[in-house]
PQR file with spaces between the fields and no chain letter, atoms N, CA, C, O and H, PARSE charges and radii, in Angstrom:
ATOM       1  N    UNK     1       0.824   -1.194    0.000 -0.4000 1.5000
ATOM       2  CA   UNK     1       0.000    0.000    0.000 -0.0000 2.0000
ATOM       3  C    UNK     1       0.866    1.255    0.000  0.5500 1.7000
ATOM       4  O    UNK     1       0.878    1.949   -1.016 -0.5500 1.4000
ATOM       5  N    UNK     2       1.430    1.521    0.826 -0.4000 1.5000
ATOM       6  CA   UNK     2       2.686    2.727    1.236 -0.0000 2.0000
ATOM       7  C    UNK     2       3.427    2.802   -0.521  0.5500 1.7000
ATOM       8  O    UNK     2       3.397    3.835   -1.189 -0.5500 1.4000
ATOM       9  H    UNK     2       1.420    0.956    1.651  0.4000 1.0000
ATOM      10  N    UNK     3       4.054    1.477   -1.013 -0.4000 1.5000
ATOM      11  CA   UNK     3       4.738    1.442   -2.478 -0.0000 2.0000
ATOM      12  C    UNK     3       3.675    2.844   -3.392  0.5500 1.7000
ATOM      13  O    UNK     3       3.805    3.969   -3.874 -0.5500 1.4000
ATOM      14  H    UNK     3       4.078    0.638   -0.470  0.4000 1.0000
ATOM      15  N    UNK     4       2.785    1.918   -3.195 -0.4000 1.5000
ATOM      16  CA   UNK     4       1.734    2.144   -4.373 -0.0000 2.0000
ATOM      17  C    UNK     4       1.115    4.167   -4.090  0.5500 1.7000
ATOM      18  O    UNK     4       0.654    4.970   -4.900 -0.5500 1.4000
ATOM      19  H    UNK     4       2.680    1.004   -2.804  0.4000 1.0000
ATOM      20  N    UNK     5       1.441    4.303   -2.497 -0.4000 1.5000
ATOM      21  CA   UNK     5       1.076    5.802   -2.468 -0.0000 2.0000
ATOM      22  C    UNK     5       2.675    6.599   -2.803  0.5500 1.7000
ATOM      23  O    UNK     5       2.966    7.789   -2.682 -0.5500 1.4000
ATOM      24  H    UNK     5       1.816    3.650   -1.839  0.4000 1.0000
ATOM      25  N    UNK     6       3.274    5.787   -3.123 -0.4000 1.5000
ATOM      26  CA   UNK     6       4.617    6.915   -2.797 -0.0000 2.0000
ATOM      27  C    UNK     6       5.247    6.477   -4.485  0.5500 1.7000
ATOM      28  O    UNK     6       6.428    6.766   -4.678 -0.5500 1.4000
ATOM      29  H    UNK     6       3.038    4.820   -3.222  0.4000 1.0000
ATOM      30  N    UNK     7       4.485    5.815   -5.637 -0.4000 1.5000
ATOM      31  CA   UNK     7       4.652    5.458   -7.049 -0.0000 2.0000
ATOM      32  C    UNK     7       4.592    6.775   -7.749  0.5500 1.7000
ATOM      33  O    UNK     7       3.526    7.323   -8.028 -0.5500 1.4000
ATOM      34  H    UNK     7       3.526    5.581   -5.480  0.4000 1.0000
ATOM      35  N    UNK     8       6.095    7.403   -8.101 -0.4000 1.5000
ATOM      36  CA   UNK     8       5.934    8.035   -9.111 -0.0000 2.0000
ATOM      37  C    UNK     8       6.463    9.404   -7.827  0.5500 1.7000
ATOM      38  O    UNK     8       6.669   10.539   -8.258 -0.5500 1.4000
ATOM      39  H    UNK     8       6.962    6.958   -7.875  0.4000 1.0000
ATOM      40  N    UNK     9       6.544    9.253   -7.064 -0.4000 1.5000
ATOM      41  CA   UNK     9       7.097    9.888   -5.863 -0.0000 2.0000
ATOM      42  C    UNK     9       8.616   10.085   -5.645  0.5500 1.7000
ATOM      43  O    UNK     9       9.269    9.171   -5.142 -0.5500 1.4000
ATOM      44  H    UNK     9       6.377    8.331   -6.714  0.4000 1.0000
ATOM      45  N    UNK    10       9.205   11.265   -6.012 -0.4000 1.5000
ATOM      46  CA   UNK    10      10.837   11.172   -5.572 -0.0000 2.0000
ATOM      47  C    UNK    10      11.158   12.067   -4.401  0.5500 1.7000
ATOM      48  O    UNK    10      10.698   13.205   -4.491 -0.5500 1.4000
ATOM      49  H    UNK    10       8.675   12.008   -6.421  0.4000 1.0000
ATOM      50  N    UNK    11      11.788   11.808   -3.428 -0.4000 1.5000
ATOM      51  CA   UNK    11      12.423   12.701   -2.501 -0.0000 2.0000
ATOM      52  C    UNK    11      13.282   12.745   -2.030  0.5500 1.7000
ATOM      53  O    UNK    11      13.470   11.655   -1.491 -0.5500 1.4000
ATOM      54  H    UNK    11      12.162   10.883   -3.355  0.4000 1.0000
ATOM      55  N    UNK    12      14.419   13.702   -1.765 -0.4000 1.5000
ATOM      56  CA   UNK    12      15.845   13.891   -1.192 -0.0000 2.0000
ATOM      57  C    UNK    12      15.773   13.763    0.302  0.5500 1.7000
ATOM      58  O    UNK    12      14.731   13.708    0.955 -0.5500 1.4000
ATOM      59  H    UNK    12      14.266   14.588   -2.203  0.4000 1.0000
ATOM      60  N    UNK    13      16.885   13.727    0.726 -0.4000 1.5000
ATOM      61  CA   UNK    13      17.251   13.637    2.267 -0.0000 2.0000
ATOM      62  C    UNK    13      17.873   14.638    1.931  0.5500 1.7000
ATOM      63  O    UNK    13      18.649   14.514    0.983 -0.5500 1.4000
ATOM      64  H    UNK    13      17.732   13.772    0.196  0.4000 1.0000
ATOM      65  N    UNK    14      17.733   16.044    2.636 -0.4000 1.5000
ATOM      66  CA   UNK    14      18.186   17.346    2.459 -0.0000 2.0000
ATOM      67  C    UNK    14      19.925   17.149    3.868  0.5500 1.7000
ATOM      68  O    UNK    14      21.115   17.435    3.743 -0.5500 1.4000
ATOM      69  H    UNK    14      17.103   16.145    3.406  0.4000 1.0000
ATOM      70  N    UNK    15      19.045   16.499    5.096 -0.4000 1.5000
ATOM      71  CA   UNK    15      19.613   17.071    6.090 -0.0000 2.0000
ATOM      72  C    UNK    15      19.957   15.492    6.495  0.5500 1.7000
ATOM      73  O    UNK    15      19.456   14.544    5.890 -0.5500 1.4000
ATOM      74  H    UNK    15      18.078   16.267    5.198  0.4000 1.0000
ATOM      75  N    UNK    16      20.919   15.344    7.651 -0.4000 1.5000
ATOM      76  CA   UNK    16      21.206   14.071    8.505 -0.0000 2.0000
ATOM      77  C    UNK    16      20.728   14.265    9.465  0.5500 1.7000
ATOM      78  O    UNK    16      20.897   15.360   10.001 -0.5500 1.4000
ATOM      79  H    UNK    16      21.326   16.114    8.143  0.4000 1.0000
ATOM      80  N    UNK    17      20.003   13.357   10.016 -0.4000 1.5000
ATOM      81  CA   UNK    17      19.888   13.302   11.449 -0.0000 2.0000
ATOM      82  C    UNK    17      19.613   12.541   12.243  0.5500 1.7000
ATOM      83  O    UNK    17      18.811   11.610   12.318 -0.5500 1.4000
ATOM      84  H    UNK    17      19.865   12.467    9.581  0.4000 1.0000
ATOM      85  N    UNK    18      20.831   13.280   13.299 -0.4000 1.5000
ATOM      86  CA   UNK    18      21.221   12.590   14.313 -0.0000 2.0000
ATOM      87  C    UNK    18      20.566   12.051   15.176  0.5500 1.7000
ATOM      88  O    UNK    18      19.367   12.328   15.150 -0.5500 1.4000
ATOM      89  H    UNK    18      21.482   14.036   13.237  0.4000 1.0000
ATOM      90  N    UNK    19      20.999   11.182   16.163 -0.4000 1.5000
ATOM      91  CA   UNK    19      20.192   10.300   17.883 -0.0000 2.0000
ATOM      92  C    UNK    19      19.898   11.349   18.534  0.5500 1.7000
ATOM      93  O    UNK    19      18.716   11.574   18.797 -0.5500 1.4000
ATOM      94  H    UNK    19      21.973   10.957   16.183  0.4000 1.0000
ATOM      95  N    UNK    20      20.854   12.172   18.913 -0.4000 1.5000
ATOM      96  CA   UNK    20      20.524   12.978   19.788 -0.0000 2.0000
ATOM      97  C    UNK    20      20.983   14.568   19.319  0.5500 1.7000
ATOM      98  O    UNK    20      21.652   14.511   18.287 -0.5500 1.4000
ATOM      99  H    UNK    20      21.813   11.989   18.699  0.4000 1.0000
ATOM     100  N    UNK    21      20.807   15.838   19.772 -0.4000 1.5000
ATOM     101  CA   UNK    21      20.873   17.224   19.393 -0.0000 2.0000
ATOM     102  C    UNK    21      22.246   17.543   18.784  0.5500 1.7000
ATOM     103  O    UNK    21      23.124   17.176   19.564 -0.5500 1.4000
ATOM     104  H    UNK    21      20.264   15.883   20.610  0.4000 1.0000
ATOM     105  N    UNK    22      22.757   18.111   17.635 -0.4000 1.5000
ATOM     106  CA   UNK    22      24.112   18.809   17.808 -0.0000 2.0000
ATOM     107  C    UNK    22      24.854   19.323   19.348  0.5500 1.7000
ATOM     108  O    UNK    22      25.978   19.091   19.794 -0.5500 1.4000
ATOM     109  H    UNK    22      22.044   18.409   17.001  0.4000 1.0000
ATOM     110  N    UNK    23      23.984   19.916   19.777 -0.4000 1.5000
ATOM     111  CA   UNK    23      24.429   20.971   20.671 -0.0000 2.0000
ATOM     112  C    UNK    23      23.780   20.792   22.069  0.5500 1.7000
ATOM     113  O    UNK    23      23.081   21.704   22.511 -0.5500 1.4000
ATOM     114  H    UNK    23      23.071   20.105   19.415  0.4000 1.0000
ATOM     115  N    UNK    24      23.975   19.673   22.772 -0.4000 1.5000
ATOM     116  CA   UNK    24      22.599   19.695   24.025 -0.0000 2.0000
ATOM     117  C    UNK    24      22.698   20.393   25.426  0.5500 1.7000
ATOM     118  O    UNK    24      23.754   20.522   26.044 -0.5500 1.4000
ATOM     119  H    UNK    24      24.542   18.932   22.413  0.4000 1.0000
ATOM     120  N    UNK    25      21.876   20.684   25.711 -0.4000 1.5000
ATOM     121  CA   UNK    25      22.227   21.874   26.671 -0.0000 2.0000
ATOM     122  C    UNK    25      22.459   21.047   27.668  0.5500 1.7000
ATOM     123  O    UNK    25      22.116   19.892   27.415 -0.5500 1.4000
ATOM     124  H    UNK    25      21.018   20.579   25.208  0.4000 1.0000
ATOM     125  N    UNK    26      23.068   21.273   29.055 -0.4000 1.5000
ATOM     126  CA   UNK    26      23.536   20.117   30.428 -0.0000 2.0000
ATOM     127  C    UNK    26      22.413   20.468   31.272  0.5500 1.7000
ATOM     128  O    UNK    26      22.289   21.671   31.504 -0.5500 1.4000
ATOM     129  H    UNK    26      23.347   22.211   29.261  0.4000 1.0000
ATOM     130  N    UNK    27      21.471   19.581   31.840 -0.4000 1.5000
ATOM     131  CA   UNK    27      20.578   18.864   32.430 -0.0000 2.0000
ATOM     132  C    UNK    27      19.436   18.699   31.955  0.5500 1.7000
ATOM     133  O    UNK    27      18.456   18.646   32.697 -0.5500 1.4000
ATOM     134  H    UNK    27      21.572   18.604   31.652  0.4000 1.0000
ATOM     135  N    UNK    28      19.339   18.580   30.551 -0.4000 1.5000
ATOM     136  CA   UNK    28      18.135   18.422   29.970 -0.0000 2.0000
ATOM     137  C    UNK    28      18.174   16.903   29.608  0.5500 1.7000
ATOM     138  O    UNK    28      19.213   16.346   29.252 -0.5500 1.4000
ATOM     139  H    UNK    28      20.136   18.624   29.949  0.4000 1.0000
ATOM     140  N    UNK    29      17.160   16.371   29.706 -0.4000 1.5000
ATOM     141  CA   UNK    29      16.591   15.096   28.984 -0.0000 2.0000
ATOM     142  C    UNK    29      16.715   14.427   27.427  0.5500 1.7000
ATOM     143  O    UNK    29      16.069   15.209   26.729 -0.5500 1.4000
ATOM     144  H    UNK    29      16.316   16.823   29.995  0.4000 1.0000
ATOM     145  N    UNK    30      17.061   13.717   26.855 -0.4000 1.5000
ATOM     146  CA   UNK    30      17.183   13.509   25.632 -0.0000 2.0000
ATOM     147  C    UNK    30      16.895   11.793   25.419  0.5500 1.7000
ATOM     148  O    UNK    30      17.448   10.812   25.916 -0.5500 1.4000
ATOM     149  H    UNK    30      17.585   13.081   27.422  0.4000 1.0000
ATOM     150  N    UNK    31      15.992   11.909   24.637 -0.4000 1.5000
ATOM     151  CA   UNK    31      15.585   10.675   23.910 -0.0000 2.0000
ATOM     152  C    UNK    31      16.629   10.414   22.619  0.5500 1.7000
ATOM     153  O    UNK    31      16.978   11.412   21.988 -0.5500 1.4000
ATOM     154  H    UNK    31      15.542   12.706   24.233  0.4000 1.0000
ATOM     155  N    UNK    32      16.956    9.563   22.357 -0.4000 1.5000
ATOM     156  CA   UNK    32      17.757    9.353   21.054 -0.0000 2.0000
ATOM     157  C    UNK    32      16.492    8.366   20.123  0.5500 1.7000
ATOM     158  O    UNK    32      15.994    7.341   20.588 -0.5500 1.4000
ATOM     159  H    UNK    32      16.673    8.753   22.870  0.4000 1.0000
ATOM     160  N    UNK    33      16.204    8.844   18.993 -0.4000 1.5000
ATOM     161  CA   UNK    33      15.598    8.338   17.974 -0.0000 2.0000
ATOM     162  C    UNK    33      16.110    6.795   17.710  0.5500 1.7000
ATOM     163  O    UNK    33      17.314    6.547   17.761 -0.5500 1.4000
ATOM     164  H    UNK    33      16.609    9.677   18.615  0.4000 1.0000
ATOM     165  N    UNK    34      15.552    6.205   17.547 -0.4000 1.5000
ATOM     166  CA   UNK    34      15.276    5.264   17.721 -0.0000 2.0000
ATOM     167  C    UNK    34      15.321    4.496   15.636  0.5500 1.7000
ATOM     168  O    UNK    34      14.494    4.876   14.807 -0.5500 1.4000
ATOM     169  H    UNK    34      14.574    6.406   17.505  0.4000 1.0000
ATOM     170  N    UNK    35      16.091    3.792   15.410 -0.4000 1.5000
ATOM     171  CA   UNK    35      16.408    3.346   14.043 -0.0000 2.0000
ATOM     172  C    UNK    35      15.536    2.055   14.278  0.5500 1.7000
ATOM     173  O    UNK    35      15.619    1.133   15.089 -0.5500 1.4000
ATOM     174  H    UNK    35      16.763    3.483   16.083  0.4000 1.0000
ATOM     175  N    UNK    36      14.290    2.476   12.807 -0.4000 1.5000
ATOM     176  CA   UNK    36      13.408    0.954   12.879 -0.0000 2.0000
ATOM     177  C    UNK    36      13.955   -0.320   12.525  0.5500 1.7000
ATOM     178  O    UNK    36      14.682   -0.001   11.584 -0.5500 1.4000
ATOM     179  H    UNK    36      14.222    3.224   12.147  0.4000 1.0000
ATOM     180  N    UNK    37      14.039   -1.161   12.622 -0.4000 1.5000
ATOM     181  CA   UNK    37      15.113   -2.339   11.854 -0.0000 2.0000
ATOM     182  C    UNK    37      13.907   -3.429   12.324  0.5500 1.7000
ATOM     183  O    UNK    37      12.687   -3.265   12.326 -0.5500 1.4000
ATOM     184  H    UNK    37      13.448   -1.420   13.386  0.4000 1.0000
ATOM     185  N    UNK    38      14.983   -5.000   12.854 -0.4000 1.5000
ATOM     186  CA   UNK    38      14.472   -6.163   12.855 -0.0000 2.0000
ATOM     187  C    UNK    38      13.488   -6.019   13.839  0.5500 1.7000
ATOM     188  O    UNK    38      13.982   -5.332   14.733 -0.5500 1.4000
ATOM     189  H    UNK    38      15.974   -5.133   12.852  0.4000 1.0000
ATOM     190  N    UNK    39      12.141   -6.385   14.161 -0.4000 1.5000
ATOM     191  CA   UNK    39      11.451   -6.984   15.223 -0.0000 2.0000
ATOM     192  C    UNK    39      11.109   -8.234   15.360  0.5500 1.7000
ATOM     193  O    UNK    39      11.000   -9.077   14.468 -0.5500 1.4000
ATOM     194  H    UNK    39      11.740   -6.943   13.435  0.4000 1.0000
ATOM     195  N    UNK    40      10.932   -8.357   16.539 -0.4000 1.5000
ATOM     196  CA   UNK    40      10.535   -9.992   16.858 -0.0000 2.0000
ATOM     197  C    UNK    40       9.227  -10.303   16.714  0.5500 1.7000
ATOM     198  O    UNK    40       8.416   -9.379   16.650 -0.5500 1.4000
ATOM     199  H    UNK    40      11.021   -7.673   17.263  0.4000 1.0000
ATOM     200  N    UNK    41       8.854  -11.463   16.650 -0.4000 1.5000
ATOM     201  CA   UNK    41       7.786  -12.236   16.277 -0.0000 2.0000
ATOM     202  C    UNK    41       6.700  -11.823   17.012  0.5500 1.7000
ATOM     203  O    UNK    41       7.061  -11.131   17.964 -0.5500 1.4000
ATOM     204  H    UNK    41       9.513  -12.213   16.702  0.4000 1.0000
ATOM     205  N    UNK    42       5.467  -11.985   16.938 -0.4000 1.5000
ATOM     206  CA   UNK    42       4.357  -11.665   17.895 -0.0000 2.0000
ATOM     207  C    UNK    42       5.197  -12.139   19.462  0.5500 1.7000
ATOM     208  O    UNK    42       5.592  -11.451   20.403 -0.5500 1.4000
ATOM     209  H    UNK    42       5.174  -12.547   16.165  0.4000 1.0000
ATOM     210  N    UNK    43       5.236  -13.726   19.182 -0.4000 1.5000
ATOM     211  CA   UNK    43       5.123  -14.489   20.476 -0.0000 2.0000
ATOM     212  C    UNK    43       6.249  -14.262   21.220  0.5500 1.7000
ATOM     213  O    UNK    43       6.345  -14.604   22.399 -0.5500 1.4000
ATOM     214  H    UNK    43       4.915  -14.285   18.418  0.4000 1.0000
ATOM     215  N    UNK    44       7.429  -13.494   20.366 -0.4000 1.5000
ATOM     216  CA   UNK    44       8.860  -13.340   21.222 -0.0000 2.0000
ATOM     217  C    UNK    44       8.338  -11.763   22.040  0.5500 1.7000
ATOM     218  O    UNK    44       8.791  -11.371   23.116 -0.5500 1.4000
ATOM     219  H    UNK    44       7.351  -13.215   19.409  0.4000 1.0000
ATOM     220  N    UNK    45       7.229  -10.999   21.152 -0.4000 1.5000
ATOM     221  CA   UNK    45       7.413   -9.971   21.909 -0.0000 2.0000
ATOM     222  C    UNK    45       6.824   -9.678   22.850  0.5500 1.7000
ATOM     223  O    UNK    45       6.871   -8.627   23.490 -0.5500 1.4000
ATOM     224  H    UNK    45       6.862  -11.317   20.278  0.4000 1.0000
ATOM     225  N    UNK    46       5.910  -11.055   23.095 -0.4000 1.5000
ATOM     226  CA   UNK    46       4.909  -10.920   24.614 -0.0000 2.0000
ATOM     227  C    UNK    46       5.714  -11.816   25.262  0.5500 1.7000
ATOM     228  O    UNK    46       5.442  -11.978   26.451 -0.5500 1.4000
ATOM     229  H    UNK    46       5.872  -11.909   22.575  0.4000 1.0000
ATOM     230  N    UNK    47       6.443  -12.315   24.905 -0.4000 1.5000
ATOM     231  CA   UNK    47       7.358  -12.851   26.098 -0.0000 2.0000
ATOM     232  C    UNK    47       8.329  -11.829   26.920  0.5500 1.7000
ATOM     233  O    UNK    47       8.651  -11.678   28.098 -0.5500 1.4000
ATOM     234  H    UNK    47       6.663  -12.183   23.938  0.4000 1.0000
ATOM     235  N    UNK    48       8.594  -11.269   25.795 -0.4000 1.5000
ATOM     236  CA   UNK    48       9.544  -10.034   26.522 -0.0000 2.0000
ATOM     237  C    UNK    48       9.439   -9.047   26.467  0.5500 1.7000
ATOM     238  O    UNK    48      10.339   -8.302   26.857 -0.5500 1.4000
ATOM     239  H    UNK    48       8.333  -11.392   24.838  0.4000 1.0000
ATOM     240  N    UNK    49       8.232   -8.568   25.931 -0.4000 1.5000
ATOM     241  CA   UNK    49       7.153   -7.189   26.426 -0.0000 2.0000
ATOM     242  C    UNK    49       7.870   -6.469   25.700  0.5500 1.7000
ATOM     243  O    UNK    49       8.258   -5.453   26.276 -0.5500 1.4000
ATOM     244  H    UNK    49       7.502   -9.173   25.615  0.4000 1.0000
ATOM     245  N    UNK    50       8.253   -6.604   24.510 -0.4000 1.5000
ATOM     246  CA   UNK    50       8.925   -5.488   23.242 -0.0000 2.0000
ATOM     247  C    UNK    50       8.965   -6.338   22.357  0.5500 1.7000
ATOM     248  O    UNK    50       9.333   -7.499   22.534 -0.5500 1.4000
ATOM     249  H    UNK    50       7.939   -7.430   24.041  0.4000 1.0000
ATOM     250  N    UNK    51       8.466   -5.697   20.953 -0.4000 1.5000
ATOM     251  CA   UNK    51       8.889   -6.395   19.868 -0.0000 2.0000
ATOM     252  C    UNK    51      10.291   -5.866   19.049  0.5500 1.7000
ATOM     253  O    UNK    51      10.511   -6.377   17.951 -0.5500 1.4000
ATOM     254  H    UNK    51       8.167   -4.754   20.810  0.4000 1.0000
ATOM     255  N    UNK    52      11.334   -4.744   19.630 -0.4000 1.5000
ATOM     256  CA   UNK    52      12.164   -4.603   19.395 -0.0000 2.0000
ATOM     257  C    UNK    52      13.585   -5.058   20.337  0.5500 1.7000
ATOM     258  O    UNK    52      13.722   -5.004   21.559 -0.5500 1.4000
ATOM     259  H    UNK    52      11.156   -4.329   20.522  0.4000 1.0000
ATOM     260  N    UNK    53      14.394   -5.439   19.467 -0.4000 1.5000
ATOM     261  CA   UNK    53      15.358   -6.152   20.165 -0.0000 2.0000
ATOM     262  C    UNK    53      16.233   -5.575   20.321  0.5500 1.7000
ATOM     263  O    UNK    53      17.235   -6.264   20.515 -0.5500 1.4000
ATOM     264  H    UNK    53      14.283   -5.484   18.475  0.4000 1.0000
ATOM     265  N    UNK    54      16.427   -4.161   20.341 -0.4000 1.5000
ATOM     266  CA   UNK    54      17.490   -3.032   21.072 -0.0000 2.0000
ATOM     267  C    UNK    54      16.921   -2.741   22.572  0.5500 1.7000
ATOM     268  O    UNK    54      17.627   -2.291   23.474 -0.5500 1.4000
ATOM     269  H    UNK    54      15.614   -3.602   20.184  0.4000 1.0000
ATOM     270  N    UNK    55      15.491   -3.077   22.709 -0.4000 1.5000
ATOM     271  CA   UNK    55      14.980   -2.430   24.200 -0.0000 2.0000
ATOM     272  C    UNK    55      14.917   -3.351   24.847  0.5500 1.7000
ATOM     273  O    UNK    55      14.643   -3.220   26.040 -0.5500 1.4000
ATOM     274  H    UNK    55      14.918   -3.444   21.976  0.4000 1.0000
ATOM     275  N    UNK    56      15.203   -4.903   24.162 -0.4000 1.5000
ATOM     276  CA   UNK    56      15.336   -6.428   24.903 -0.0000 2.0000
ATOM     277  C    UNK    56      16.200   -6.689   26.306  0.5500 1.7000
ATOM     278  O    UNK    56      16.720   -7.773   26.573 -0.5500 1.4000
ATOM     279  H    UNK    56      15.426   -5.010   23.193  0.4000 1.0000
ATOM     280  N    UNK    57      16.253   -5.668   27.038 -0.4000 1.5000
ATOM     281  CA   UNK    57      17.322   -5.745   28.215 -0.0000 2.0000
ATOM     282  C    UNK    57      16.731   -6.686   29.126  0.5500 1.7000
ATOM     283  O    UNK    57      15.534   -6.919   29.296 -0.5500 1.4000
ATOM     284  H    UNK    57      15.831   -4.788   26.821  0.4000 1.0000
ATOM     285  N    UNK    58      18.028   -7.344   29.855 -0.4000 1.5000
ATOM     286  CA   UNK    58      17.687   -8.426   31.222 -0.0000 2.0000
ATOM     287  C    UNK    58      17.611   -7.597   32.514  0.5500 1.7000
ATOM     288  O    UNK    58      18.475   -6.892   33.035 -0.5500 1.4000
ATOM     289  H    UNK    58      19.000   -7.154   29.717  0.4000 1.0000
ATOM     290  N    UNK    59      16.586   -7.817   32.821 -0.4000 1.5000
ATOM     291  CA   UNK    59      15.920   -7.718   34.259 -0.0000 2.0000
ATOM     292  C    UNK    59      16.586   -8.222   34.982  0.5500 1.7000
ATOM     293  O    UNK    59      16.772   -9.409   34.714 -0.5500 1.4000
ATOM     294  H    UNK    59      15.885   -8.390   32.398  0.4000 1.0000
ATOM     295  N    UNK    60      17.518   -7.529   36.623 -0.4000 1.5000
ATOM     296  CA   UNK    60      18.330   -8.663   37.485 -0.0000 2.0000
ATOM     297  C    UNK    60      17.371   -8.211   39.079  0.5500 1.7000
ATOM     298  O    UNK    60      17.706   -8.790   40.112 -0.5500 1.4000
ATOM     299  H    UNK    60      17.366   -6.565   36.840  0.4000 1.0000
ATOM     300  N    UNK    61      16.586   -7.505   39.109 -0.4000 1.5000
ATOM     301  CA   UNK    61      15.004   -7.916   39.666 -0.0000 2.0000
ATOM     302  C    UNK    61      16.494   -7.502   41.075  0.5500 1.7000
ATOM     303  O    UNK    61      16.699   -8.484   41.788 -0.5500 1.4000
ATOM     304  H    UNK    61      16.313   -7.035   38.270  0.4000 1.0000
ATOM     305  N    UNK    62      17.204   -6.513   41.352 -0.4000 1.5000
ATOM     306  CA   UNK    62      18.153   -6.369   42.232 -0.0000 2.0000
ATOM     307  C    UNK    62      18.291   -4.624   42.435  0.5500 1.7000
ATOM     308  O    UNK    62      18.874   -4.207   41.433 -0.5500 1.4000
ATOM     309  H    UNK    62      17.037   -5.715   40.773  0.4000 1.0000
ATOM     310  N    UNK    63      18.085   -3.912   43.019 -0.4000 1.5000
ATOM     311  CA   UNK    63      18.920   -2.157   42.944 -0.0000 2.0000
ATOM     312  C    UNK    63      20.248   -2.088   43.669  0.5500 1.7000
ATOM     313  O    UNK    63      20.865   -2.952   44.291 -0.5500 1.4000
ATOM     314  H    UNK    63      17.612   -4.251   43.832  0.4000 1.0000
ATOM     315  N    UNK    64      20.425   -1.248   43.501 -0.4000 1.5000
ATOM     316  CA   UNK    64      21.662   -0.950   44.609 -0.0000 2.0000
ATOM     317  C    UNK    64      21.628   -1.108   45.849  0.5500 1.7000
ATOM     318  O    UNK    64      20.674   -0.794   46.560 -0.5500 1.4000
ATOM     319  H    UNK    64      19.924   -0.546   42.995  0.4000 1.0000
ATOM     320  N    UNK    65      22.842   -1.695   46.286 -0.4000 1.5000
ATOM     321  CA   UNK    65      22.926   -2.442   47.671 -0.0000 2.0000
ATOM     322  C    UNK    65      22.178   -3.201   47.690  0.5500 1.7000
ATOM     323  O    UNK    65      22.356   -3.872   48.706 -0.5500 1.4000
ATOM     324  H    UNK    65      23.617   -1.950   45.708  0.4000 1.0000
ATOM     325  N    UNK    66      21.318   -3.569   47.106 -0.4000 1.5000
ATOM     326  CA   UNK    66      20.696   -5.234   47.378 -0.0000 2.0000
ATOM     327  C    UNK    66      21.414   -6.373   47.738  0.5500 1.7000
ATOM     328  O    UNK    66      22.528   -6.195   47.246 -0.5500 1.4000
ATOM     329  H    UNK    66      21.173   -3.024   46.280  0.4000 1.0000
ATOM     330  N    UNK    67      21.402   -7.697   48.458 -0.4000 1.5000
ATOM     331  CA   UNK    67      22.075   -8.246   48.658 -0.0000 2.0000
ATOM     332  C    UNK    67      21.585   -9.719   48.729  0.5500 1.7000
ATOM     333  O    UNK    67      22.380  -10.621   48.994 -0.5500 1.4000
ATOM     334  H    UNK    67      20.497   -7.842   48.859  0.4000 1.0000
């Protein structure tokens, strides 16, 4: 569907861009964009509550000083 709306459609990438700001100011918050790529299967991603496998981190269910 997306092919078929964007047929006959050309467009440049004018600019790059980056994860996070050129220039970021110190104590502000920053999300880094996020590159779409591989996801996991339905069933891998209710197992591990993401269907992307960059946010796939292990849980050690521990904080600091825990013991």
């Amino acid at each position: 569907m997306y092919e078929e709306m964007m047929e006959g459609q050309s467009c440049k990438i004018t600019e790059i861009i980056t994860p996070l700001p050129a220039n970021p100011v110190v104590a502000m918050a920053y999300v880094p964009y996020q590159k779409y790529g591989e996801v996991y299967a339905a069933e891998k991603g209710l197992e591990t509550g993401t269907i992307f496998p960059e946010l796939d981190k292990p849980f050690l269910g521990a904080g600091r000083g825990a013991k």
